[in-house]
C-alpha positions in Angstrom: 47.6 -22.0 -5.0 48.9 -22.0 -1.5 46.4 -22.3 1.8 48.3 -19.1 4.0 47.1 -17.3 1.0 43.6 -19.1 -0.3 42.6 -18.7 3.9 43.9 -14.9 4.2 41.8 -13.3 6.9 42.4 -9.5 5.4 39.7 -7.7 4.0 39.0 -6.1 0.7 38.7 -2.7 2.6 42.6 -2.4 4.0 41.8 1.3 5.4 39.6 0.0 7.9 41.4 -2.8 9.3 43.0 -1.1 12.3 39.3 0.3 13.4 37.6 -2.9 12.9 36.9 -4.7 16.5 39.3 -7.3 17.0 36.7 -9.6 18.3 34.3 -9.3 15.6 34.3 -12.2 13.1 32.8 -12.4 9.5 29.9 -15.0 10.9 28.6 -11.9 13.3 29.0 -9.8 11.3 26.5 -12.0 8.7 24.2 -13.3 11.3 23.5 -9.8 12.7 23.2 -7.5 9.4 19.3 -6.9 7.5 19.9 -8.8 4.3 20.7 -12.0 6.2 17.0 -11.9 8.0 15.6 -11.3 4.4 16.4 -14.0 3.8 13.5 -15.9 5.8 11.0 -14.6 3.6 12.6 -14.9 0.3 11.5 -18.3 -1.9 14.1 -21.0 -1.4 11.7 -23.3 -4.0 7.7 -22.1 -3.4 7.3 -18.2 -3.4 5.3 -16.8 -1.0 4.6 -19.9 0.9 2.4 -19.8 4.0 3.3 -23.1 5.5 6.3 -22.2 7.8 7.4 -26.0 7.2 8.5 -25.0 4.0 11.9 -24.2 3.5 13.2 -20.8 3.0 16.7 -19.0 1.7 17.1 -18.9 5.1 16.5 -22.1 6.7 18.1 -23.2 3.3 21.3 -21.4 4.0 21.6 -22.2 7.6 21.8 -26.1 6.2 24.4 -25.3 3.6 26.5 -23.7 6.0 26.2 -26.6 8.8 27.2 -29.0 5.9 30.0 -26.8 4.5 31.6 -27.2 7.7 31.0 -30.1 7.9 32.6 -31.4 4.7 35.0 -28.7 5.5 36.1 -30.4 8.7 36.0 -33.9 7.1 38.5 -32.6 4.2 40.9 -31.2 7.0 41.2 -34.5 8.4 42.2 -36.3 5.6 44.6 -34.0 3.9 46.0 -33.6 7.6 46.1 -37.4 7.5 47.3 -38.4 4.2 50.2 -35.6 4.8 49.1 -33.5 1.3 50.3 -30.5 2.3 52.9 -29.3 4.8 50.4 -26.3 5.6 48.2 -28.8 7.6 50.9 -29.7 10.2 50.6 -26.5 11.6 47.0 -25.4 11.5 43.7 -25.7 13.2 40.6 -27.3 11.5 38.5 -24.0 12.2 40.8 -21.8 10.2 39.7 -24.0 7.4 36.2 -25.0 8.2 35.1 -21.8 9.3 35.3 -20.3 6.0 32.1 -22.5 4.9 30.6 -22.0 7.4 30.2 -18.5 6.7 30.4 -18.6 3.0 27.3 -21.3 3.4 25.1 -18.0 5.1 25.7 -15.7 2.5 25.8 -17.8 -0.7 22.4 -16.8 -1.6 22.5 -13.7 -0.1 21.6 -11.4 -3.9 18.8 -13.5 -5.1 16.3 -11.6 -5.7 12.3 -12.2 -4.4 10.7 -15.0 -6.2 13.6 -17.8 -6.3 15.4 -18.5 -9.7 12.4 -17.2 -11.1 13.4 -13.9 -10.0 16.8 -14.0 -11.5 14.9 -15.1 -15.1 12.6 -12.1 -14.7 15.1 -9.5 -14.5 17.3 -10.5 -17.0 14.3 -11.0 -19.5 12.8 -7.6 -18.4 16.7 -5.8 -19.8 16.5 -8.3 -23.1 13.0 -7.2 -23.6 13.3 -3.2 -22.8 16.5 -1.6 -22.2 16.8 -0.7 -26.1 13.6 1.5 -24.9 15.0 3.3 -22.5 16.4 7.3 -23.6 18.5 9.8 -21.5 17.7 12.8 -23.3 17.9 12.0 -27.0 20.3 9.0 -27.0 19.1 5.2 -26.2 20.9 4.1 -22.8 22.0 1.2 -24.7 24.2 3.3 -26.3 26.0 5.2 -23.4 26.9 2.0 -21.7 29.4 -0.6 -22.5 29.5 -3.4 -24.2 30.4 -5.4 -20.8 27.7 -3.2 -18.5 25.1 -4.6 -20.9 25.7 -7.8 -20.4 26.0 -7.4 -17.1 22.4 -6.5 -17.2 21.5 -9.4 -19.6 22.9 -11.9 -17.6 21.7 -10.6 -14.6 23.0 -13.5 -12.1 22.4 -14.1 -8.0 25.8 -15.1 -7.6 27.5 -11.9 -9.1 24.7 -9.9 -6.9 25.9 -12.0 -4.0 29.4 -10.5 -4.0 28.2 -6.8 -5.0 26.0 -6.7 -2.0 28.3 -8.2 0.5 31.0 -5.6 -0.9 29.0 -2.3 -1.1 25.6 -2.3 1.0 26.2 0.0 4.0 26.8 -1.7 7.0 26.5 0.1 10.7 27.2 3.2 8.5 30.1 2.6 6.8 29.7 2.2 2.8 32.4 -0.9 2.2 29.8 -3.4 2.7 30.1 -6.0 5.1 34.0 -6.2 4.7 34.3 -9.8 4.9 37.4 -11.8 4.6 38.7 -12.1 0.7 38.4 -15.7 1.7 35.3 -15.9 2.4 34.3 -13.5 -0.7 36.5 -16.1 -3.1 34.7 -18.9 -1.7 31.6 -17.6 -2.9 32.3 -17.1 -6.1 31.7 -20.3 -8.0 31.7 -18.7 -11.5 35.2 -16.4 -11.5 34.6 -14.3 -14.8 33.2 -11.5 -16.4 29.5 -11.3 -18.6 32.1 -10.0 -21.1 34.6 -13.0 -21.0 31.4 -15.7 -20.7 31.3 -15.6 -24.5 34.6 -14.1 -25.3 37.3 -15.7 -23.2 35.9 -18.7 -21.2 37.9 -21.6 -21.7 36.4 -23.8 -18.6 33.0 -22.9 -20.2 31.6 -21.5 -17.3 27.4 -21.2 -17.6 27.5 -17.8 -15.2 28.8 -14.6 -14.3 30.3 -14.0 -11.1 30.8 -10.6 -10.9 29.3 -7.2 -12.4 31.6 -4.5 -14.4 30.9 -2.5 -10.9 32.8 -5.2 -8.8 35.6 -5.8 -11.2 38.4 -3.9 -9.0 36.9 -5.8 -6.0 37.7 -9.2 -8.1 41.0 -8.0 -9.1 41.8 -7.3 -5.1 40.6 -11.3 -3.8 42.3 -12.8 -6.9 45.5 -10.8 -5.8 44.9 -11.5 -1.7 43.9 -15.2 -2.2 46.6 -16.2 -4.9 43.7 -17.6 -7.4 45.2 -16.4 -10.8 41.5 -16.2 -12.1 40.8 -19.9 -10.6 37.9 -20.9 -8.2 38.9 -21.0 -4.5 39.0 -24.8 -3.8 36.5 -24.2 -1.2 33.8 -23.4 -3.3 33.9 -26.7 -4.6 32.7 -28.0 -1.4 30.5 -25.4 -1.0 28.8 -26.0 -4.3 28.4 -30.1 -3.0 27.1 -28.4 0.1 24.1 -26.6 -1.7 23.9 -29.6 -4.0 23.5 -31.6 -1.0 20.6 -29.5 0.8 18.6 -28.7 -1.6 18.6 -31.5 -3.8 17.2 -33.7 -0.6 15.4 -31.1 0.7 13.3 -30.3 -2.5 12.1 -33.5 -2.8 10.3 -33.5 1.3 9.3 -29.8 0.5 7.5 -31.2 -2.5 5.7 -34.1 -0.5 4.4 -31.7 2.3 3.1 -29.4 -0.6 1.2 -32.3 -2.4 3.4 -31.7 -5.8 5.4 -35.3 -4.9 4.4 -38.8 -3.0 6.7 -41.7 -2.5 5.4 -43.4 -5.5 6.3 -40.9 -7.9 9.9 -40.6 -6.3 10.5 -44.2 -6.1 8.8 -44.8 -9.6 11.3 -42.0 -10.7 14.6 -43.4 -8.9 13.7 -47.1 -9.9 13.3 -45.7 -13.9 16.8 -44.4 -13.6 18.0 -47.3 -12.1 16.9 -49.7 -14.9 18.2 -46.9 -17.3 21.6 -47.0 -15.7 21.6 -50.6 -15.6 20.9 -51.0 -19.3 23.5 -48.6 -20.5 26.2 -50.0 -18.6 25.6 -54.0 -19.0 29.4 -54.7 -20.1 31.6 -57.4 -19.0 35.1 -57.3 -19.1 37.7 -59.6 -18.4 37.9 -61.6 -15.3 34.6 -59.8 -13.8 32.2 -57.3 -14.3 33.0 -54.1 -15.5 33.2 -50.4 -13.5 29.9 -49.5 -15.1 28.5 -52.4 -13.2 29.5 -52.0 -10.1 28.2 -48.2 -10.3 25.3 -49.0 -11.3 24.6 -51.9 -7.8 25.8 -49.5 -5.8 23.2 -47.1 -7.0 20.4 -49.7 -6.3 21.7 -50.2 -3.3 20.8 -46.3 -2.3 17.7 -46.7 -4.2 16.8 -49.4 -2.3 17.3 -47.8 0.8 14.4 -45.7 0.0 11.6 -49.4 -0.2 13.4 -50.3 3.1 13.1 -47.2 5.0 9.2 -46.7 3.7 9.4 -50.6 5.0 10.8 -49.9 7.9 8.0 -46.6 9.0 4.8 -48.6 7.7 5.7 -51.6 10.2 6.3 -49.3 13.1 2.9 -47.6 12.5 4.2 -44.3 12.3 1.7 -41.1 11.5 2.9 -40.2 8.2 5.0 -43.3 6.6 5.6 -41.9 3.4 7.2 -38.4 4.3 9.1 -39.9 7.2 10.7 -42.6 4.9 11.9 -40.1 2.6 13.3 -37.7 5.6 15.5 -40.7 7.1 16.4 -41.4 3.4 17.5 -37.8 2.5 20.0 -38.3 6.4 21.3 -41.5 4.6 22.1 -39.9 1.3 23.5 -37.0 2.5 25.9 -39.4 4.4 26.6 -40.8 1.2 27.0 -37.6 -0.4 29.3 -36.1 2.2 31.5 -39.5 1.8 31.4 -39.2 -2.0 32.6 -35.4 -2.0 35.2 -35.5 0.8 36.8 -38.7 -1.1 36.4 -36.9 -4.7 38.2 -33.6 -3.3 40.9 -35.4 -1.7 41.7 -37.7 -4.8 41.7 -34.6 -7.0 43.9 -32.6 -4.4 46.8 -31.8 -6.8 44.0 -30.4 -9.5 42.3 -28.3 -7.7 45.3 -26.5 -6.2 46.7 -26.0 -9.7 43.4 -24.9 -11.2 43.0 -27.4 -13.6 40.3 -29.8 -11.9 37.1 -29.8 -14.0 33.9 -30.4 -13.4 32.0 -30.8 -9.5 33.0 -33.1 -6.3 30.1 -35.5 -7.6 31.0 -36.2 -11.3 31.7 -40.2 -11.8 30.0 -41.1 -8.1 27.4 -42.8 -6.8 26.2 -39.3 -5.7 26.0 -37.8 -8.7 24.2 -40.6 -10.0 21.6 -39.8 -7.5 21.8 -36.3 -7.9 20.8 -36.6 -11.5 17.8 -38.9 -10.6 16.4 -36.3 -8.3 17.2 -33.5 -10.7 15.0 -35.7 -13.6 12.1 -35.9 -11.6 12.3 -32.4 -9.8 12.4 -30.7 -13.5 9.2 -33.2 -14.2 7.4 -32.7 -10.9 8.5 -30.1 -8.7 10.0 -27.2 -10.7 6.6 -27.6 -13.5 4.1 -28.3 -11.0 1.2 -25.8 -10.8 1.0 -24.8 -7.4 5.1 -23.1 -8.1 4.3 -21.5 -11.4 1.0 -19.7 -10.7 3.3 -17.8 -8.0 6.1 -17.5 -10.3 3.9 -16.1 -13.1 2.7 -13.7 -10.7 6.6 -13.1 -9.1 7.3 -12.2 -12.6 4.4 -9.4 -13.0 5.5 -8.1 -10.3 9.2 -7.7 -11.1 8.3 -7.0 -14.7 6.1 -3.9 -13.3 8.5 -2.5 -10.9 11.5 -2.1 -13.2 8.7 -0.7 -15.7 8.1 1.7 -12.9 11.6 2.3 -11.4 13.8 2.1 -14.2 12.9 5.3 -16.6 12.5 7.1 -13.3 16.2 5.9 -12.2 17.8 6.7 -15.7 17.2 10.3 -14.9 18.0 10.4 -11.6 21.1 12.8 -10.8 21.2 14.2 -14.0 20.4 17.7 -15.5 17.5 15.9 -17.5 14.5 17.4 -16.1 11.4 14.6 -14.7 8.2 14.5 -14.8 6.6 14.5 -11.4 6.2 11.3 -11.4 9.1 10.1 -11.7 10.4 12.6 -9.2 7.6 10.9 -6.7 9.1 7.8 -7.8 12.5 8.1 -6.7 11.0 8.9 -3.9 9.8 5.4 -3.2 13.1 4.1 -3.4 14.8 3.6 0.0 17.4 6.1 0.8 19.7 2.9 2.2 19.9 2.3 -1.6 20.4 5.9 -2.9 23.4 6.7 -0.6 24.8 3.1 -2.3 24.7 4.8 -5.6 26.1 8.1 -4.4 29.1 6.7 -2.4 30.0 4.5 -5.4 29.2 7.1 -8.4 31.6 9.9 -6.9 34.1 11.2 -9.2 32.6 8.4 -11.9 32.0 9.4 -15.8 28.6 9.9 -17.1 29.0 5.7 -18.5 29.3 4.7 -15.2 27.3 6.8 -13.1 24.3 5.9 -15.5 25.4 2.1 -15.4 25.2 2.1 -11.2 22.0 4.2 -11.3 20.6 1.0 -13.3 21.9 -0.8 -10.8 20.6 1.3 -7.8 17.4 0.0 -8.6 18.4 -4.0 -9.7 19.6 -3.6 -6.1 16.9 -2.2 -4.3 14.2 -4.5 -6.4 16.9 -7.4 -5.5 17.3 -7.1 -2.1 13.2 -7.4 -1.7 11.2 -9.9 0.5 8.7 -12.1 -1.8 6.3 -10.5 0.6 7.6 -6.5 0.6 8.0 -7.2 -3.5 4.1 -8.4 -3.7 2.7 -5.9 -1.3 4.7 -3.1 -2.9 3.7 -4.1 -6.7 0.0 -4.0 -4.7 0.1 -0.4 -3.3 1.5 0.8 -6.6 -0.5 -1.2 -9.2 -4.0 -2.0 -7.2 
């Protein structure tokens, strides 16, 4: 992979290059357009919280960007530095930077209402009923394709990410928000098919990264960016970006809520610690082994915690505990940031040929901490009752409004007559949504136009608020 290609500023949509403004950039065009504000009042870990300390998608985005940029910047330097590549000698930081920035905003930009909860509901809801759903006498499970269904089983935020960006109207025009391919490839952590997940999937990717709908629009940023089917090497920063947020930031969004306090994160990072140390209490040689020296240096950031929590309960300070944890998650993420810059630029060569495995905290310090936190967030945070009485109700809602939408959808633009209601239905959903559908099934077969009328309404239900989703479900169900 070569950077004048991987950092290629044309867009997807060529035919409207030449009437695009010269001076508009992709991060205007993303900081100005409706699905970014959603984003404020979608779940980034609590759905439909009322504290407005609490992060959201939003203010959770905004910090992935800053510290894609960031790492973004860092990286430049030391490629620049270490002479890597001859493509650095003649080429500004912000070209390269500036891509994570704006990849950072719109990461999370197709998760539906309800967090990763959301994501769960939906593809449960198509496990559980599409084999239910008819178009005249046939079951739609057996118009569509083998690869549309599983689109819809493994119905994934990322791969909803890039259909959005790609083919919401924007300011009227139906190509989406036309961003850079760079910024598109960037975004895509997981670059293959539902259908090759099981089939063809040699790096053993978990997700999806794009729908059957989007697979011309994948064909076109593999072709502009030079990728060969591989993940733009910016996206592994970007994925240590997000790793770096939220795994930090979950833990002080749990303390304000009352799920964590400082006991039951240090209890957690000191039974790790002792863990580690037990499992990698070899000597070799001459000294003590790699293992060893891992495993101090991740007591040392452990530590850090007991003097920081030190540190606030000497000074007096008004809430000790929460503090502590704040300077904490600034010293980590330092650590973090070090860890990942040093881990890309190591790996250069692997990444650019495709064959690096694995994330930019694998074998670190970092990633030793990373684990830690993700332990005791899947013990405390994620299972805690005050998240799952909203997610249980996040997923009636969901559940009910593809109950609702989805017959109604199937018959939509057909000669199959509806019922009333479902004509009333359709009604409900927003025409922003409707000409979507229209502009992308003209000229389709049957298959497809009955595969994006499916997704017509995985869009609009998508692109909901946690608070338009509940009050909707409210107005329809009582």
């Amino acid at each position: 992979m070569e950077w004048e290609k991987l950092l290629s500023s044309e867009r997807f949509a060529a035919s409207r290059q030449d009437r695009e403004d010269p001076c508009r950039s992709d991060y205007d065009t993303i900081i100005c357009s409706t699905l970014f504000r959603r984003l404020q009042d979608k779940a980034q870990v609590f759905p439909l919280e009322e504290d407005d300390y609490v992060r959201t998608r939003l203010t959770h985005s905004l910090e992935v960007s800053a510290i894609g940029k960031k790492l973004g910047e860092a990286v430049f330097r030391r490629l620049k530095a270490g002479k890597k590549d001859p493509w650095f000698e003649c080429h500004w930081e912000k070209e390269f930077s500036d891509v994570l920035l704006c990849a950072g905003l719109v990461h999370d930009i197709g998760n539906p209402p309800f967090g990763h909860f959301g994501e769960y509901a939906m593809r449960e809801w198509f496990q559980a009923n599409l084999n239910s759903l008819t178009l005249g006498e046939k079951r739609v499970a057996e118009l569509l394709s083998w690869g549309q269904i599983q689109d819809l089983y493994h119905f994934e935020g990322n791969a909803q990410s890039l259909r959005l960006l790609s083919k919401t109207p924007y300011l009227g025009k139906m190509e989406g928000f036309n961003l850079s391919c760079s910024v598109l490839a960037s975004i895509m952590k997981y670059p293959i098919s539902s259908e090759d997940l099981s089939d063809s999937n040699p790096r053993r990717y978990k997700k999806m990264g794009y729908n059957c709908a989007e697979r011309e629009l994948f064909s076109r940023i593999n072709e502009v960016t030079g990728l060969e089917g591989c993940r733009h090497p910016l996206s592994y920063l970007l994925e240590a970006a997000d790793d770096m947020a939220y795994r930090t930031s979950d833990l002080e969004d749990a303390m304000v809520k009352k799920v964590l306090s400082l006991s039951k994160i240090t209890e957690a990072l000191h039974r790790y610690e002792e863990e580690l140390k037990g499992r990698e209490r070899t000597v070799i040689a001459g000294g003590a082994s790699r293992g060893s020296e891992m495993a101090e240096q991740v007591s040392r950031c452990i530590g850090k915690l007991d003097e920081l929590y030190g540190e606030e309960l000497k000074a007096g300070g008004r809430k000790p505990e929460l503090t502590a944890v704040q300077r904490w998650n600034q010293y980590m993420q330092k650590v973090m940031a070090e860890d990942a810059v040093d881990r890309f630029v190591d790996n250069y060569s692997q990444i650019m040929d495709g064959s690096f495995a694995g994330d930019l905290f694998e074998g670190t310090v970092s990633g030793h901490i990373v684990t830690a936190i993700a332990r005791l967030s899947e013990e405390r945070i994620y299972t805690s009752s005050v998240k799952i009485k909203t997610e249980l109700f996040g997923r009636r809602v969901i559940d009910s409004l593809l109950s609702q939408f989805m017959p109604a959808a199937v018959k939509y633009d057909t000669q199959e007559p509806q019922t009333f209601i479902e004509r009333r239905t359709m009604d409900i959903i927003s025409g922003f949504y409707k000409s979507m559908y229209h502009a992308e099934a003209a000229g389709k077969s049957g298959r497809e136009r009955l595969y994006l009328r499916i997704l017509m309404v995985t869009d609009y239900i998508s692109g909901m608020t946690d608070s338009y989703a509940r009050r909707l479900y409210k107005e329809l169900f009582g």
